[in-house]
C-alpha positions in Angstrom: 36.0 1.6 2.3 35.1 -2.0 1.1 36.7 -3.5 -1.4 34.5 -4.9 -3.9 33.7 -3.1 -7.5 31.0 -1.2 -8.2 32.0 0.0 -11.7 34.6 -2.0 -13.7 36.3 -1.5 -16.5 37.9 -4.2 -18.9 39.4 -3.7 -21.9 37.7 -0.6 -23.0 39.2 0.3 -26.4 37.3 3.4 -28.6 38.6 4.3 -32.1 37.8 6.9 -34.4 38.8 7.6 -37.8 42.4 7.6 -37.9 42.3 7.8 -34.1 42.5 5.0 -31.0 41.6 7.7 -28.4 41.2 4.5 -25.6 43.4 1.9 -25.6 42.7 -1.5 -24.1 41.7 0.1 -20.9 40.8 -1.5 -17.3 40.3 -0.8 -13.7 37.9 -0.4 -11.3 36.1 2.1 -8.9 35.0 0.9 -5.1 31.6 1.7 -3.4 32.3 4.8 -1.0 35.5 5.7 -2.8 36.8 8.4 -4.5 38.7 7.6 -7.5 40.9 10.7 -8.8 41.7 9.8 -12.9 44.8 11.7 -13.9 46.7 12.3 -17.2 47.8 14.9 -19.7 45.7 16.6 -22.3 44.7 13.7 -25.0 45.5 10.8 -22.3 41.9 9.6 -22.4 39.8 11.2 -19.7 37.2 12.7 -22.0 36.5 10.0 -23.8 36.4 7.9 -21.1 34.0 9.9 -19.4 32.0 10.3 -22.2 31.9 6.4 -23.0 30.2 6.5 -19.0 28.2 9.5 -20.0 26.3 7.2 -22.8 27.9 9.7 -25.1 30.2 7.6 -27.3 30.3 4.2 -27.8 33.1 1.8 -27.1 34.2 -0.3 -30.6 35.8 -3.4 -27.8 35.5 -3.9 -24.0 32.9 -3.9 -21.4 31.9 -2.0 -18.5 30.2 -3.4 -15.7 27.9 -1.4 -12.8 27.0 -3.4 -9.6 28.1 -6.8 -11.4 25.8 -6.1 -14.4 26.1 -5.1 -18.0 26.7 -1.5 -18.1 25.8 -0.5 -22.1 24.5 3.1 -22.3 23.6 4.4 -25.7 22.5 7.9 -24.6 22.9 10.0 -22.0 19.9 9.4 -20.0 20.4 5.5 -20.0 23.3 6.5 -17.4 21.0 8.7 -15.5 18.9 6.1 -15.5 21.0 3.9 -14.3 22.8 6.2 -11.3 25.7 7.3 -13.2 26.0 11.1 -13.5 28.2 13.2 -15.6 29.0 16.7 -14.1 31.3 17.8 -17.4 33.4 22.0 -17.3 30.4 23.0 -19.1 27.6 23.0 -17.4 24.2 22.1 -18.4 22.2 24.6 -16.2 19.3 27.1 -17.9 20.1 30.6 -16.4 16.4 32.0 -16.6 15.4 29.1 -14.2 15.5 28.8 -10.5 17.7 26.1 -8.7 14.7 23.8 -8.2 13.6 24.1 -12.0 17.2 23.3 -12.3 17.8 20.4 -10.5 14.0 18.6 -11.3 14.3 19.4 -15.0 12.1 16.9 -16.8 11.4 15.3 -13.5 9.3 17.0 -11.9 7.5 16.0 -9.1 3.4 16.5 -9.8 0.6 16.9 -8.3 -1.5 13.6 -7.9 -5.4 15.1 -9.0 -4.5 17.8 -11.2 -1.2 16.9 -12.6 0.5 20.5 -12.4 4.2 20.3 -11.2 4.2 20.5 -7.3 6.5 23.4 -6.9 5.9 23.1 -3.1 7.5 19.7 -3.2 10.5 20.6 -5.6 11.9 23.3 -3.3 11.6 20.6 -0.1 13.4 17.9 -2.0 15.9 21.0 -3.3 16.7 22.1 0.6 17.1 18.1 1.6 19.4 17.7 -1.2 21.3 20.9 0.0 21.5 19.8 3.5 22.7 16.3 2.8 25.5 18.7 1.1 25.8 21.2 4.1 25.5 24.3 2.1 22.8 26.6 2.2 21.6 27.9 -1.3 17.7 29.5 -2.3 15.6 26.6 -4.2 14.0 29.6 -5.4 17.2 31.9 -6.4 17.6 32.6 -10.3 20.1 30.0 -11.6 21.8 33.1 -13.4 22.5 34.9 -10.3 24.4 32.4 -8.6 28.4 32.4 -8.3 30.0 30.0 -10.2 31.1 27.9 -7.4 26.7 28.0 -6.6 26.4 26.7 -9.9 28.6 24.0 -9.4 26.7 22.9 -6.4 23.5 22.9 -8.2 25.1 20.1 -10.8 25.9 18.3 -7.8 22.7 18.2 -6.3 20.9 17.5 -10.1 23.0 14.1 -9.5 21.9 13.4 -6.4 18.1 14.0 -7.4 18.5 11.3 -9.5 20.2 8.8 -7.1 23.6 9.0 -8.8 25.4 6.2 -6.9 28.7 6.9 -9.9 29.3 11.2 -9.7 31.9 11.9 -12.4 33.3 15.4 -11.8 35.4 16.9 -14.7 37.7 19.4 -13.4 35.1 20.7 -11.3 37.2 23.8 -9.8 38.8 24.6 -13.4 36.8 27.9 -13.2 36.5 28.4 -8.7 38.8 31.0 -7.3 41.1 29.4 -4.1 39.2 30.3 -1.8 36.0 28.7 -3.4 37.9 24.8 -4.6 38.1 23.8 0.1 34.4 24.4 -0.2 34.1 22.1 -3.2 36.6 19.5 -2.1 34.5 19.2 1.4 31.2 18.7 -0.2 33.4 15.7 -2.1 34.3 13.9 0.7 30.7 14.2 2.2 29.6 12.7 -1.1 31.9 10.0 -0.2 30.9 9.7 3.6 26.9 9.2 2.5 28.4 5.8 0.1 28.5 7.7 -3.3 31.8 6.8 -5.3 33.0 10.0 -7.1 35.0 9.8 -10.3 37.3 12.9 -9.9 39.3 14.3 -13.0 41.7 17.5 -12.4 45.0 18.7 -13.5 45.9 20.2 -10.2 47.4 17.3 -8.1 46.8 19.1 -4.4 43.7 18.4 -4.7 43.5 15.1 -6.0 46.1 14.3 -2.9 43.6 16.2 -0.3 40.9 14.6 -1.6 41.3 11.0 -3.8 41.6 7.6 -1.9 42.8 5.9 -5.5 44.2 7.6 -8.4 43.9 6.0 -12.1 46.8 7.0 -14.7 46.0 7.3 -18.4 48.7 7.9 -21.1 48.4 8.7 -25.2 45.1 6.6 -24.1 46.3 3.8 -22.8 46.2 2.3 -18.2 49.2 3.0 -16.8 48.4 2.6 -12.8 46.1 2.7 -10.4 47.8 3.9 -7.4 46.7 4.4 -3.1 47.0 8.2 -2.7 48.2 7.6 0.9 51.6 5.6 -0.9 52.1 7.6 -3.2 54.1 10.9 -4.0 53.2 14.2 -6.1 56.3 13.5 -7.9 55.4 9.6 -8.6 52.3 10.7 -10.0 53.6 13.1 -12.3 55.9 10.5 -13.5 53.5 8.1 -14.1 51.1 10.9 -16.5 54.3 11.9 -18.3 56.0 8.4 -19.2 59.4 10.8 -18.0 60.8 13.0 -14.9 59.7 16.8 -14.7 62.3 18.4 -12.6 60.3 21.0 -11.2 57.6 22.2 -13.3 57.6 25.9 -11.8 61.6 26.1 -12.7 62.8 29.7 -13.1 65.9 30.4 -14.7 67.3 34.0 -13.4 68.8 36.2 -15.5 70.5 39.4 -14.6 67.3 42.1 -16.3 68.1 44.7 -18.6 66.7 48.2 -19.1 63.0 49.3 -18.3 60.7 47.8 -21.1 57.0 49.2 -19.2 56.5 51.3 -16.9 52.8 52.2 -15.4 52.2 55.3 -12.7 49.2 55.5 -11.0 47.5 53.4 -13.4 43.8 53.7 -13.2 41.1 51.7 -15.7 38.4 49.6 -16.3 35.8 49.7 -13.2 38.3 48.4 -10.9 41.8 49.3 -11.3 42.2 52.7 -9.1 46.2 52.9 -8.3 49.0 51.1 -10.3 52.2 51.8 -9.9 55.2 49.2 -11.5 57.5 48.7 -14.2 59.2 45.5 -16.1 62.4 45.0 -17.3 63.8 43.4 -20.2 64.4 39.3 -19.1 62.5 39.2 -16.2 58.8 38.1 -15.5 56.6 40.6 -12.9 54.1 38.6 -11.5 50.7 40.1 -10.8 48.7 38.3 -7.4 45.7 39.4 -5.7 41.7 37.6 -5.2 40.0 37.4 -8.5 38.3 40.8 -9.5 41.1 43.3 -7.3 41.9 44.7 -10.8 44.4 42.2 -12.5 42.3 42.0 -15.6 41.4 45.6 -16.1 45.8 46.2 -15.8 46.5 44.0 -17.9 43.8 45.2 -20.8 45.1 48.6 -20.1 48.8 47.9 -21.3 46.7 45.6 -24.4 44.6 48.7 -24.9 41.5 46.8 -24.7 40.1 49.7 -21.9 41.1 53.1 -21.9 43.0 54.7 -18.8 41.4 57.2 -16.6 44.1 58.2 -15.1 47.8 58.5 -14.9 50.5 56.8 -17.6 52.4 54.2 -19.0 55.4 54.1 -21.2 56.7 51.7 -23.5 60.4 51.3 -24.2 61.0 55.0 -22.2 58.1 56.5 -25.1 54.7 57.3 -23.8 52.5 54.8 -24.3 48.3 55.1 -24.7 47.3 52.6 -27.0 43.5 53.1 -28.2 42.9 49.4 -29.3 44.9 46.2 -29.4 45.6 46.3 -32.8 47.6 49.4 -31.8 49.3 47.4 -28.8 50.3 44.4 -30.8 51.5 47.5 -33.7 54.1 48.5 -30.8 55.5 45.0 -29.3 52.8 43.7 -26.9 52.0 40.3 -27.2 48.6 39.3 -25.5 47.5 36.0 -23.7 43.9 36.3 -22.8 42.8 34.1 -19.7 39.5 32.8 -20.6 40.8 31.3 -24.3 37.8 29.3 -24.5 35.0 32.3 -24.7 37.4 34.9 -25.8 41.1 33.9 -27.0 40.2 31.4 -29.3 38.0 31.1 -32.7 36.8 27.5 -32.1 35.2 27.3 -35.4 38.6 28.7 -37.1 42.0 26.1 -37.9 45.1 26.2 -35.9 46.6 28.4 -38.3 44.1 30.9 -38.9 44.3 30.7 -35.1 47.9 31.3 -35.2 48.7 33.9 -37.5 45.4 36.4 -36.6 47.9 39.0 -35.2 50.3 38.7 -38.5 47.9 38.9 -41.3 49.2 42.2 -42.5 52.7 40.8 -43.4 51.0 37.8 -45.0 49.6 39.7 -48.2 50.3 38.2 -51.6 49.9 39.6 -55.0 47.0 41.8 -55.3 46.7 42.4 -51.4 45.6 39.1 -51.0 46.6 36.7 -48.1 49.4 34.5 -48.8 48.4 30.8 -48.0 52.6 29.9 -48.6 53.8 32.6 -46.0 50.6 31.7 -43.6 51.8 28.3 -43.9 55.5 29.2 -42.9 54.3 31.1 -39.7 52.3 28.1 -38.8 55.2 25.6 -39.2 57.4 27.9 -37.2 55.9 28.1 -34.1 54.2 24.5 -34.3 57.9 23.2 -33.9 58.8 26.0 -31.3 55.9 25.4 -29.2 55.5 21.5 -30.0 52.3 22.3 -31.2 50.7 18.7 -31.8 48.0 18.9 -34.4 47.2 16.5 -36.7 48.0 19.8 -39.9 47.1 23.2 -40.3 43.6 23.0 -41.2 42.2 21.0 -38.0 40.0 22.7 -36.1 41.4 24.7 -32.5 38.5 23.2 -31.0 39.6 20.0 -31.6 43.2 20.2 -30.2 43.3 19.2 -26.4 43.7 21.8 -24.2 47.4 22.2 -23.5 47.6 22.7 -27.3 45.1 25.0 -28.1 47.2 27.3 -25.5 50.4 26.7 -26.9 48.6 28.3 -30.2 47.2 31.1 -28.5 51.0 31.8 -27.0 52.3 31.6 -30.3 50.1 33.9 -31.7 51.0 36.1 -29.1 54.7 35.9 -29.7 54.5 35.8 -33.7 54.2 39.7 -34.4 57.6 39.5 -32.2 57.0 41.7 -29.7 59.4 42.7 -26.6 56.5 42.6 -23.8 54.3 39.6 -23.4 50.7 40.0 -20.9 50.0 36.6 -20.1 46.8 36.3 -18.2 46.6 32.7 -16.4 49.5 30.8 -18.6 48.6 27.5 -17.6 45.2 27.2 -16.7 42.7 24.2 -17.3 46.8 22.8 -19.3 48.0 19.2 -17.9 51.4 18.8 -16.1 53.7 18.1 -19.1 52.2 20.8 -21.4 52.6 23.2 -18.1 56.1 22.4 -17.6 56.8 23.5 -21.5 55.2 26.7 -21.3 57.2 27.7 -18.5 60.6 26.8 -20.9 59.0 29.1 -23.1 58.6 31.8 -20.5 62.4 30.9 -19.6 63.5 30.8 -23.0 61.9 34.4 -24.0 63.4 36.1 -21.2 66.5 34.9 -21.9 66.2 36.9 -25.0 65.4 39.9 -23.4 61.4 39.7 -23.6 60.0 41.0 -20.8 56.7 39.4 -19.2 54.0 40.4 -17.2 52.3 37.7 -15.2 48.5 37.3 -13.9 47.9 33.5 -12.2 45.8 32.7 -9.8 48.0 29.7 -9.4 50.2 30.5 -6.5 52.7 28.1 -7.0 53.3 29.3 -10.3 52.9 33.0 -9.3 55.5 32.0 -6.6 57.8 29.6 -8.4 58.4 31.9 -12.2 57.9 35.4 -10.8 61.4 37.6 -10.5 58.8 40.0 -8.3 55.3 40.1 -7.4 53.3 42.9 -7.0 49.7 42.3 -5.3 46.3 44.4 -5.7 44.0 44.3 -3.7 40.7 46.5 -4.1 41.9 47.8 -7.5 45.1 49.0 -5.8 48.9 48.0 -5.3 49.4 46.9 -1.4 52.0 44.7 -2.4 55.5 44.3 -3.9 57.7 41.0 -3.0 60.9 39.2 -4.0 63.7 37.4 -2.9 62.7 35.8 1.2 59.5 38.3 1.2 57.9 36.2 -1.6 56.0 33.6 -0.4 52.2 32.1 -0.4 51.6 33.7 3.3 52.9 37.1 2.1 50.7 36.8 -0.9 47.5 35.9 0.9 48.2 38.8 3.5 48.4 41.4 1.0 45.7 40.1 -1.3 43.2 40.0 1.9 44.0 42.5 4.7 46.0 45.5 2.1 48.8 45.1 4.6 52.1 46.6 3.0 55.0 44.3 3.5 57.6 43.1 1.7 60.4 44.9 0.1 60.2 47.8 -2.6 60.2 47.2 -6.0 
């Protein structure tokens, strides 16, 4: 890898009203490397990519590309220029195929009559795919792909246009495991053909199986560039959170109390076909298994958001049915959905509305009417419980990073105070600090006797704040570990072969 620049960075300082989101930021990214860029939630990243992007503007500093001025005013000045932007939103049209996709407003076109040369598309598609080693239909509906396919299609829209910079922001945030090896591999062929990838992510294995450097930002300000091969996981995370985080997965055991839910033969939703656990009072149950084996139709059964089809649950020894979530939350379940981007939040809504969405009916005035005084007493509880940082109550969810638009959702989960909180991927697309304070929470409530039920994907957290697992697999329970029997092999096992082992619950 040489070591000259090929995109510098000097100074870059960006300010909006009331707001220095960069401050007075350099470094540099090398031809042929990649460069992992690292930070918590509000650090920078976005904006920083977005300055690249030709999306917002810098107010002081330069960047430089290949030793020239680099001053895009709109994105397509940085595709022109061989800098592209593959954001967690993806830009793909669903009704089109992958070629349409990835020659959109450049295709190629027929010399005498001018009418796109769809012959030519698909061959430039499959040598884009080949470069890549992965095999995906030029001709396949965009819409029908995996969302692992779809990421690869982004990739090879920035190598149709000769993208020499490919920015990748948190590319596997929504890839299952066994999808992010096949990502990371098409990385490090990006990197073997010259291309220098910008590579943003909050989970640190694969910045460390992938990265050469690793850029820190913090509250928007360079903290360290830093060689991955001299480097530490525990380093790193000091240098993104200015201060030491123990162990972020650290599980505080308590002795659990009586049963607070119990399911028998669970079945629901088009999945789940045999569920059989309970959860006590203090401790956390965590659920494992590959995406799809019936975590989310479990944990929508207890939140009464699908009905059962067979067998029964009961809630604090009562039998327990509930025919909507309003009727869940009514009896003491608090509910963390998993995607809170498409369904847990209202973007357009403030943090407090946000907040207080399960408490409404104890907010009435005079007249029936909602108190703004009470819904502002809620709101200033939980933002010091969960160290909500907003800028008040009327700012917008949507504009609160990500970290703290889930501390909201958990606090809206826990404000109807409940004794069983569902929590459906804690921690996902959260940075390092902000992960580490959730799981306080999670310690905190079950110190208190709340008992949780646990869906990650992430196995280290799965592994690290679970009192027991239980893994489906196929819509059924093949699994239940604790104690020696719980570890990432076990998991796997069970997840992918059904094999019983382990210990009974």
């Amino acid at each position: 890898m040489s070591d000259s620049v090929l995109l510098g960075i000097d100074g870059l300082t960006v300010e909006f009203p009331g707001v220095k989101a960069l401050d007075d930021v350099s470094f540099s990214v090398r031809p042929g490397e990649v460069h992992a860029l690292v930070g918590e939630n509000g650090a920078g990243k976005s904006t920083l990519l977005k300055v690249l992007g030709g999306v917002n503007t810098p107010t002081r500093g330069t960047v430089e590309l290949d030793g020239h001025p680099y001053r895009p005013s709109r994105p397509r000045d940085a595709q022109d220029a061989g800098i592209a932007v593959i954001y967690q939103e993806f830009t793909l049209f669903p009704d089109l195929t992958v070629a349409e996709n990835v020659f959109v407003g450049r295709e190629p076109h027929h010399r005498v009559t001018r009418a796109i040369d769809y012959a030519a598309m698909r061959a430039e598609c499959r040598e884009i795919f080949a470069q890549l080693d992965v095999a995906i239909d030029p001709d396949a509906r965009v819409g029908d792909l995996s969302v692992s396919e779809q990421q690869l299609v982004e990739i090879a829209k920035s190598l149709s246009v000769d993208g020499r910079v490919i920015i990748m922001d948190e590319p596997t945030a929504a890839l299952a495991s066994s999808e992010v090896e096949r990502l990371l591999e098409v990385v490090r062929r990006l990197r073997t053909r010259g291309r220098s990838v910008i590579y943003v992510s909050h989970h640190l294995e694969e910045v460390f199986a992938v990265a050469d450097r690793a850029t820190v930002l913090r509250d928007g300000r360079y903290v360290a560039t830093l060689d991955i091969a001299q480097t530490t996981e525990d380093e790193l995370v000091r240098r993104m959170v200015g201060r030491d985080v123990g162990s972020v997965f650290h599980r505080e055991r308590i002795e659990p109390g009586d049963v607070v839910l119990e399911l028998d033969r669970v079945r629901a939703g088009r999945v789940l076909k045999d569920a059989s656990l309970e959860v006590r009072a203090g401790e956390v149950v965590g659920i494992g298994g590959v995406a799809g084996a019936g975590q989310i139709d479990l944990t929508q059964a207890v939140f009464g958001a699908v009905p059962l089809r067979g067998g029964s649950m009961r809630l604090g020894g009562t039998a327990f049915a509930p025919a909507s979530p309003a009727e869940a939350v009514r009896a003491g379940v608090g509910f963390l959905h998993e995607d809170r981007k498409q369904a847990g939040s209202l973007p357009d809504m403030s943090v407090e509305h946000n907040l207080t969405m399960t408490v409404l009916d104890r907010l009435r005035g005079t007249a029936r009417l909602l108190s703004g005084r009470k819904q502002r007493v809620v709101w200033q509880t939980y933002r010091e419980r969960m160290q909500i940082k907003a800028s008040g109550p009327g700012q917008l969810i949507s504009n609160l990073s990500g970290g703290n638009q889930q501390k909201v959702l958990l606090g809206r989960a826990l404000a109807p105070g409940g004794h069983l909180l569902v929590l459906n991927e804690p921690t996902r697309g959260v940075d390092i600090g902000a992960k580490s304070e959730i799981h306080q929470l999670v310690n905190e409530l079950t110190a208190q006797g709340v008992a949780v039920l646990m869906v990650s994907s992430d196995l280290p957290e799965l592994l690290g704040m679970s009192d027991r697992i239980v893994v489906l697999s196929q819509g059924r329970v093949v699994g239940r570990l604790e104690g020696e029997d719980a570890t990432e092999e076990n998991v796997i096992a069970c997840a992918t072969t059904g094999r019983r082992i382990g210990v009974a619950a």
